[in-house]
N, C-alpha and C positions, 0 to 999 in steps of 0.2 A: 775343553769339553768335546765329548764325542759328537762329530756330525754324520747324520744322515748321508747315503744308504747301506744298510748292510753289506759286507762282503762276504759271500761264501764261495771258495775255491776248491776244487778238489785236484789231486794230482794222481793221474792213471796210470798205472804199468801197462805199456804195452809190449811187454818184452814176450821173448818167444814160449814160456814155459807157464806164461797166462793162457797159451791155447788150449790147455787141458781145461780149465774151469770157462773158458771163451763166453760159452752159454751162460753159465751161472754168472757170471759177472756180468753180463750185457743186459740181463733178469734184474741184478741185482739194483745195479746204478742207474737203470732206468726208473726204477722202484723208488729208489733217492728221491730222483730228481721229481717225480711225482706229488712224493708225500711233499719236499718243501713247496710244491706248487700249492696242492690243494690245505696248506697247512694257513691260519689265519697271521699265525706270527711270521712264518719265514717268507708270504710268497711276493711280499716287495721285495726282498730281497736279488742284489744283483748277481750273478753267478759265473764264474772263472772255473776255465779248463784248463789244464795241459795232461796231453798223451802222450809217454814216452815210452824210448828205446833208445840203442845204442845208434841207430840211423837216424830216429828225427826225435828231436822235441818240439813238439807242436802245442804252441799256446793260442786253443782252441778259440776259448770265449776269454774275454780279458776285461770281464763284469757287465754283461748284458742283463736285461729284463727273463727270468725265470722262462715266461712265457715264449722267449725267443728261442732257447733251449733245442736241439732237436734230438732224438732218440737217438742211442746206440744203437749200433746194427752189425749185420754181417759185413754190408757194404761200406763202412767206415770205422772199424775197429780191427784191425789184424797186427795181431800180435805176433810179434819177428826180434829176431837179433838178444843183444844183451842188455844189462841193466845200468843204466847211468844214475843211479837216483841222486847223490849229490847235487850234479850240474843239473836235472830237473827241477828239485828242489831251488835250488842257486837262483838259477835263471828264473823261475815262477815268482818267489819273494821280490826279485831286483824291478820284476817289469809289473807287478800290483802295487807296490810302495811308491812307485815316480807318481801315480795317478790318487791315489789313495791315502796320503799322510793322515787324514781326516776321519777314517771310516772305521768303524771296529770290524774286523777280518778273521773271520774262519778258515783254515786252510788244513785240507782233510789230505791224508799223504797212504795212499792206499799200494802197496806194491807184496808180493811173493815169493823175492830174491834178495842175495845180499847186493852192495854195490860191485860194481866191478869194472864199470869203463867210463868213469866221470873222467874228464880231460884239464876241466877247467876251475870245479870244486871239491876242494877237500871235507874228510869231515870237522877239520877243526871249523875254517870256514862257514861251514854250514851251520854248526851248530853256535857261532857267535853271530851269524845273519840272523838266526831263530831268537838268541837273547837278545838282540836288539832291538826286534819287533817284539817280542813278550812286551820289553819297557814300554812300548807303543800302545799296548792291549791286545796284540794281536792272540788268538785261543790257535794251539797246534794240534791235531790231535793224528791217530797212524792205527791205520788197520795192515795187521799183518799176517799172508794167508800163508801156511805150510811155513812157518821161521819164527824163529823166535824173536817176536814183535816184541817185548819189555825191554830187550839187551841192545836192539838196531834203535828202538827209539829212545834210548835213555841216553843210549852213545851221541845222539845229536841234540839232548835237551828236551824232550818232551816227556812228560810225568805219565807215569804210571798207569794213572785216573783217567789219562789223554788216549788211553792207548789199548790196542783189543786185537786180543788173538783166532784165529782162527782156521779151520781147517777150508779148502776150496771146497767140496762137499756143501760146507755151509756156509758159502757166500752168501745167497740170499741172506740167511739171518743175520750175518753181519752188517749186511749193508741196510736192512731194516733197523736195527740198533744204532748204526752211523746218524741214517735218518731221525729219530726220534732225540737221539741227542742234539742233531741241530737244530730242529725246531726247538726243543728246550733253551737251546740257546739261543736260538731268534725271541724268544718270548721273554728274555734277559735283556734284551736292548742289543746286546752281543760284550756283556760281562763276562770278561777274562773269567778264564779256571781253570785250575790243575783236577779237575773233578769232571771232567766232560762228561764220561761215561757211567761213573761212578752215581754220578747226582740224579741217574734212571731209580725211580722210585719201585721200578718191577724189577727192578735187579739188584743180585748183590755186591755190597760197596765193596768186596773183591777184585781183584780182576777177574775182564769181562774175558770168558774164553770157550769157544765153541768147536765139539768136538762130536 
């Protein structure tokens, strides 16, 4: 049986070619991180960062209290270098699963490049880390901005339903839709689904894609 508390993680691109949407993303994710504050189902919930690039991966929060949370800013988000997302990905699942066997886990994987300077994980790797924790309950879902977010998330095992396209232009809307699906899923207990996005009752069970 699933124990208590929520896991929601998210995974940042901090790579260099997110300076162009810099704003809208720091708008957006801060917007996030609000709505599951002030939401009734998400805001016990604990909350896990990493922000990456090709120079750091930085495992921000590693499931703190919502309210411990601090904004995005100018002065702690710069976006530099290239894109590791494998070994992002990699290294986020290895260091929440040591702590967390227990918890059902959201882990939101947002980036706007392909991979290109993972060192340490592949994607086959990655993507049998991702079915390992699906077996667990873990829900994966992937916001993908300027790329073709169906093809990079399906390459590593996350459905379809999991997954939402989008132009940087309309980061905000994305990351409001990210949001409103989590909280639908906090208000699930944090019941697996290949329907994350899909199961938005104002949108169509299409794919989700903003343009």
């Amino acid at each position: 049986m699933k124990q208590n508390p929520l896991i929601i993680c998210f995974i940042l691109d901090e790579t260099r070619s997110m300076d162009a949407i810099k704003s809208e993303t720091i708008e957006g994710f801060n917007e996030y991180v609000e709505t599951l504050k002030n939401d009734e189902a998400s805001r016990s919930a604990l909350f896990a960062l990493t922000k990456f690039n090709s120079d750091k991966i930085e495992l921000v929060y590693d499931g703190i209290p919502l309210g411990n949370v601090e904004p995005l800013s100018d002065e702690n988000y710069h976006p530099v270098a290239i894109t590791p997302l494998y070994d992002a990905i990699g290294k986020t699942i290895n260091a929440l699963k040591i702590k967390n066997e227990t918890s059902s886990v959201l882990v939101v994987i947002q980036t706007d490049g392909q991979e290109n300077a993972s060192k340490e994980f592949t994607k086959k790797m990655v993507r049998d880390i991702i079915a390992e924790r699906q077996e667990f309950g873990w829900t994966f879902s992937f916001l993908g901005a300027d790329i073709d977010a169906y093809t990079a998330a399906s390459a590593i095992g996350i459905s379809q339903g999991n997954t939402a396209s989008y132009t940087g232009a309309k980061s905000l809307a994305a990351f409001r839709k990210a949001a409103r699906a989590a909280t639908g899923y906090a208000a699930t207990g944090g019941t697996q689904t290949d329907s994350f996005f899909d199961d938005q009752k104002d949108e169509s069970p299409k794919k989700a894609a903003y343009r």
